[in-house]
Z-matrix of the N, CA and C atoms (Angstrom, degrees):
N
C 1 1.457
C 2 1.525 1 108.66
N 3 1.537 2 115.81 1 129.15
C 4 1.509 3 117.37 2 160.96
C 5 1.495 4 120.69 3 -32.01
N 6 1.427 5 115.40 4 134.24
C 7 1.601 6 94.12 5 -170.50
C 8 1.441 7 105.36 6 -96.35
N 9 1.584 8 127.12 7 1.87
C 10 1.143 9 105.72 8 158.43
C 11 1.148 10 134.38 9 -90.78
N 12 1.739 11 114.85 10 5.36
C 13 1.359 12 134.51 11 172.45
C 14 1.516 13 96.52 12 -67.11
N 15 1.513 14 109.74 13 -56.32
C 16 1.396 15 117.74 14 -177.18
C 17 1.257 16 131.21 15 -48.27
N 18 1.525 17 116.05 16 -28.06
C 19 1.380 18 134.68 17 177.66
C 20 1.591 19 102.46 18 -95.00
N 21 0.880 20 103.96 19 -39.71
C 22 1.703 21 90.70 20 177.46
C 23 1.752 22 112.94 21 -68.51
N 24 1.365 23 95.15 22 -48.48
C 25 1.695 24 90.91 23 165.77
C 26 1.307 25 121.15 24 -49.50
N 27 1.066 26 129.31 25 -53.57
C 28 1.483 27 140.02 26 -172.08
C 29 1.812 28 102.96 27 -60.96
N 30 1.056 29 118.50 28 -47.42
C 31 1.247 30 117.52 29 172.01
C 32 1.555 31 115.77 30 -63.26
N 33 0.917 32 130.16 31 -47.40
C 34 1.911 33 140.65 32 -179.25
C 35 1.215 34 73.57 33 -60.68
N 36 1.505 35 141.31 34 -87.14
C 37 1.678 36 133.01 35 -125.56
C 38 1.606 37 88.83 36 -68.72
N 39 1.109 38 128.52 37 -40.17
C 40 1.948 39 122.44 38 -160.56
C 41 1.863 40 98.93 39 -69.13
N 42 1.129 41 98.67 40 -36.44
C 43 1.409 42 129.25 41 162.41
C 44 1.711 43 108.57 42 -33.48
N 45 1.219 44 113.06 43 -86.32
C 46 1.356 45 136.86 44 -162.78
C 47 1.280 46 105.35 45 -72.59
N 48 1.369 47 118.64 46 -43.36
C 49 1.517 48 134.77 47 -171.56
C 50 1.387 49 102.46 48 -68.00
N 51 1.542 50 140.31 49 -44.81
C 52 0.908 51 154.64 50 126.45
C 53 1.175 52 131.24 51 -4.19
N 54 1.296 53 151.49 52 -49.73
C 55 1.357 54 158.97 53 9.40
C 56 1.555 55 97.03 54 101.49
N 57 1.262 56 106.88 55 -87.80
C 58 1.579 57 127.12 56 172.09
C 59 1.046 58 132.82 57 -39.34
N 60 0.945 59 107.25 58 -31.55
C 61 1.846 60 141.48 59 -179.29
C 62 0.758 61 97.50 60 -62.76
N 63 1.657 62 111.83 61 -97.08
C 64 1.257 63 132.10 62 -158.08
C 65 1.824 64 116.64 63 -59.23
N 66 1.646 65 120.54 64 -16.41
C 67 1.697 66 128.54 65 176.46
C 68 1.421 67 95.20 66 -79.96
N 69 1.687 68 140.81 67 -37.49
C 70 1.033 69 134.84 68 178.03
C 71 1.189 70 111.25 69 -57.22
N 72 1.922 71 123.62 70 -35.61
C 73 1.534 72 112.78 71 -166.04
C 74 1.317 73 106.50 72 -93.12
N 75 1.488 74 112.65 73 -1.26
C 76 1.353 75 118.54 74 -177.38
C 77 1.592 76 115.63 75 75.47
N 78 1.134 77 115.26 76 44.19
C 79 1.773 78 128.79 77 168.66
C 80 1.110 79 82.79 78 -105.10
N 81 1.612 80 150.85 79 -48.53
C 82 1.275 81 126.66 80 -151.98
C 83 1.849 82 113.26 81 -113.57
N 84 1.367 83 117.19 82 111.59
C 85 1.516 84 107.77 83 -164.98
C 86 1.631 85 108.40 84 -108.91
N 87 1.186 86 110.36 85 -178.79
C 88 1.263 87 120.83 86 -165.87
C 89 1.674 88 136.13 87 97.21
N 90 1.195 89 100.48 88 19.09
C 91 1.818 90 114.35 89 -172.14
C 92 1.335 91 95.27 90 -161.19
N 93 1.413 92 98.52 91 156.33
C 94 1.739 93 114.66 92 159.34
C 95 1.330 94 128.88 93 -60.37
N 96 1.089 95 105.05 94 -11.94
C 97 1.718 96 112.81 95 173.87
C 98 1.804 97 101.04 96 -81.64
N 99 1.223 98 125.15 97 -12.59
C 100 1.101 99 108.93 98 -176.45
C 101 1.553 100 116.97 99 -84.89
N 102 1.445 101 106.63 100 142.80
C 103 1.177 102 120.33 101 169.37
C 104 1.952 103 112.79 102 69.56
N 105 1.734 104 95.26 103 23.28
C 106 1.667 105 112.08 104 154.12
C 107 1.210 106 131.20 105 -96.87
N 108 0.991 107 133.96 106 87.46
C 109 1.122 108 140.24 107 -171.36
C 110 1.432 109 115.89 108 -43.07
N 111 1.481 110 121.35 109 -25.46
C 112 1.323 111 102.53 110 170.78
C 113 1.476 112 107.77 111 -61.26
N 114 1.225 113 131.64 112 -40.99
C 115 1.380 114 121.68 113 -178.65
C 116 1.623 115 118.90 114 -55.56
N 117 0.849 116 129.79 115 -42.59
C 118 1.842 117 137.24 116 159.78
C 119 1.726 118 96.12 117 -33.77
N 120 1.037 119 122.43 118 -19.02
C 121 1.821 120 123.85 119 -160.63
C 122 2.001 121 99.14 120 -107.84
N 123 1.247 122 98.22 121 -51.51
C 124 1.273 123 127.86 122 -172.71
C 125 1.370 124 102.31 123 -47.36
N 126 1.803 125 113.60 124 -76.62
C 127 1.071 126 136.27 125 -175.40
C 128 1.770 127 130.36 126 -42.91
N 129 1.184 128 104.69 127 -46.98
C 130 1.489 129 119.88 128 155.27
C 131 1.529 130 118.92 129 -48.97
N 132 1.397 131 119.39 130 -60.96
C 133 1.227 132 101.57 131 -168.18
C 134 1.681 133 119.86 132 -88.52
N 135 1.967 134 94.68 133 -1.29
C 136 1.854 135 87.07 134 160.49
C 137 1.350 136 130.51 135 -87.51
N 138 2.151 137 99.76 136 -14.81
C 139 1.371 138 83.02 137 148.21
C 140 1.322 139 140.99 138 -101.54
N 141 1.447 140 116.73 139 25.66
C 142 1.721 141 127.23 140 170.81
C 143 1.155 142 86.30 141 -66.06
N 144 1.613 143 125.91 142 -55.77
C 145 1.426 144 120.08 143 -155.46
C 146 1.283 145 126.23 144 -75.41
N 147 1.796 146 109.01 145 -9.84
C 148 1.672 147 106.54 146 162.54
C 149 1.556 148 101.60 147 -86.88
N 150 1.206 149 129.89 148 -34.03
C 151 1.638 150 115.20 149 163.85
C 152 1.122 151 114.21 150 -54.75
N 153 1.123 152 157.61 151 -32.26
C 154 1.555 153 152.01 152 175.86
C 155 1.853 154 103.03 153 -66.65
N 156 1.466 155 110.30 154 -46.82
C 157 1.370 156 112.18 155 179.53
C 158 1.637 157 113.76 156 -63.30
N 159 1.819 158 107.47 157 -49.83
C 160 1.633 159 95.09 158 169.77
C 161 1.513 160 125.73 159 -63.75
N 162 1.498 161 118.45 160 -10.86
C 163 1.510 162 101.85 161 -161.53
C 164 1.794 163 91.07 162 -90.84
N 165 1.812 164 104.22 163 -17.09
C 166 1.827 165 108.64 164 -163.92
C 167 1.738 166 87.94 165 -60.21
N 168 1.183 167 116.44 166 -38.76
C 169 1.486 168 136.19 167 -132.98
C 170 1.476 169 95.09 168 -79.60
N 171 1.716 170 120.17 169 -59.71
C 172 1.388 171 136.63 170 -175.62
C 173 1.413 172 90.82 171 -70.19
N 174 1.126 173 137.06 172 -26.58
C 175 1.961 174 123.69 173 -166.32
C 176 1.711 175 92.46 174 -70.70
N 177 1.571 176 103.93 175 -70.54
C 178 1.401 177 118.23 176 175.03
C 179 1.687 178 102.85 177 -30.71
N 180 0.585 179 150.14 178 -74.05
C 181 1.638 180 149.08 179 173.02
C 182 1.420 181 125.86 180 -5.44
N 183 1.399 182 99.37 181 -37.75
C 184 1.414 183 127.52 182 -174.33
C 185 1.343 184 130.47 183 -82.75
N 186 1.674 185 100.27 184 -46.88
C 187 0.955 186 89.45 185 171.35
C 188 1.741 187 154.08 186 -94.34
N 189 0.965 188 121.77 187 -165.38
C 190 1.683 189 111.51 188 -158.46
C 191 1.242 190 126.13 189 1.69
């Protein structure tokens, strides 16, 4: 994967995941996602998955 595809992804998902989070716990209103708790569940692990993409992204950087 391009690693600035990778970094840009990784940023939107920490982004979004973020986002997600916080409408599940109900700090953030105005949508149907608010105040679902599956989203509080949701949100975390899409942004684990833009942290997994920035750290793939910064490793790739490195080498050779």
């Amino acid at each position: 994967m391009n690693r600035w595809l990778a970094l840009a992804l990784g940023i939107v998902a920490v982004a979004v995941g973020a986002v997600w989070t916080l409408q599940g716990l109900g700090y953030v209103g105005g949508s149907a996602m608010t105040d679902q708790r599956i989203w509080a569940f949701i949100g975390p692990a899409v942004a684990l998955v833009g942290l997994v993409l920035l750290v793939v992204a910064a490793r790739s950087r490195h080498r050779g």
